[in-house]
C-alpha positions as CSV (number, residue, x, y, z in Angstrom):
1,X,34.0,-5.5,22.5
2,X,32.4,-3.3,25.2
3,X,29.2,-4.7,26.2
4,X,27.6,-1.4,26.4
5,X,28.3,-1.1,22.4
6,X,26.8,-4.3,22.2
7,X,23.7,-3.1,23.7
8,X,23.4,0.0,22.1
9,X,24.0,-2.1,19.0
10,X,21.3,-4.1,19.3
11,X,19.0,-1.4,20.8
12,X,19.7,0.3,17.5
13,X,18.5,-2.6,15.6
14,X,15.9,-3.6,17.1
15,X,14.7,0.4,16.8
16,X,15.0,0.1,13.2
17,X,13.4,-3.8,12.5
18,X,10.3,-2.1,14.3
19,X,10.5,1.1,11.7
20,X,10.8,-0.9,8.7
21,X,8.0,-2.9,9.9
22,X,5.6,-0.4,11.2
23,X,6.1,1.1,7.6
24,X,5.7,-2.3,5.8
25,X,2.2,-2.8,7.5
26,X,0.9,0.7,6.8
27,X,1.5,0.1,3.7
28,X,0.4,-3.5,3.0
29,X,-3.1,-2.1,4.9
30,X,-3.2,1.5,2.6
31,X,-2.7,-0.6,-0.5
32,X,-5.8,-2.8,0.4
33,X,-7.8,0.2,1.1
34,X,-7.0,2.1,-1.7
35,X,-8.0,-1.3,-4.1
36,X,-11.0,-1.1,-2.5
37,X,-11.4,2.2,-2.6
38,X,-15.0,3.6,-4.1
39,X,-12.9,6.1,-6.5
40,X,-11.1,3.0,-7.7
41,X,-14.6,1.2,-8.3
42,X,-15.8,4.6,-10.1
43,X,-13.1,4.5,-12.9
44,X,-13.7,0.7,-13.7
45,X,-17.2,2.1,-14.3
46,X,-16.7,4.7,-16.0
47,X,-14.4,2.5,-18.7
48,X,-17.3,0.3,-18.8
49,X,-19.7,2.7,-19.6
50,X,-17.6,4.6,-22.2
51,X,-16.8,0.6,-23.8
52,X,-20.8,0.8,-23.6
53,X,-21.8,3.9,-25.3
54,X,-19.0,3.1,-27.6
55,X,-20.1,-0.5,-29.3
56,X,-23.8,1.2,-29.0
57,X,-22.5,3.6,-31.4
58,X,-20.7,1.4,-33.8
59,X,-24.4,-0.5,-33.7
């Protein structure tokens, strides 16, 4: 094999490794902002409250 086509070889996998990577970690890190996102917080709130107001009325 030509060792130029090696290189470009590896050149071209390395490229990608780093890609799939890069996108991995972005998403790993928007996953763990978007649990501790303050919308996310709202909406278990509001179920609470409506579980609230519910049983309040069954009272």
């Amino acid at each position: 094999m030509n060792v130029a086509l090696i290189h470009d070889r590896l050149h071209i996998k390395t490229f990608w490794e780093k890609r799939i990577n890069t996108q991995c970690q972005n998403a790993d890190s928007e996953e763990q902002r978007m649990n501790k996102s303050a919308l996310k917080l709202r909406g278990e709130w509001l179920v609470r409250l409506e579980n609230r107001t519910k049983h309040l009325k069954s009272l």
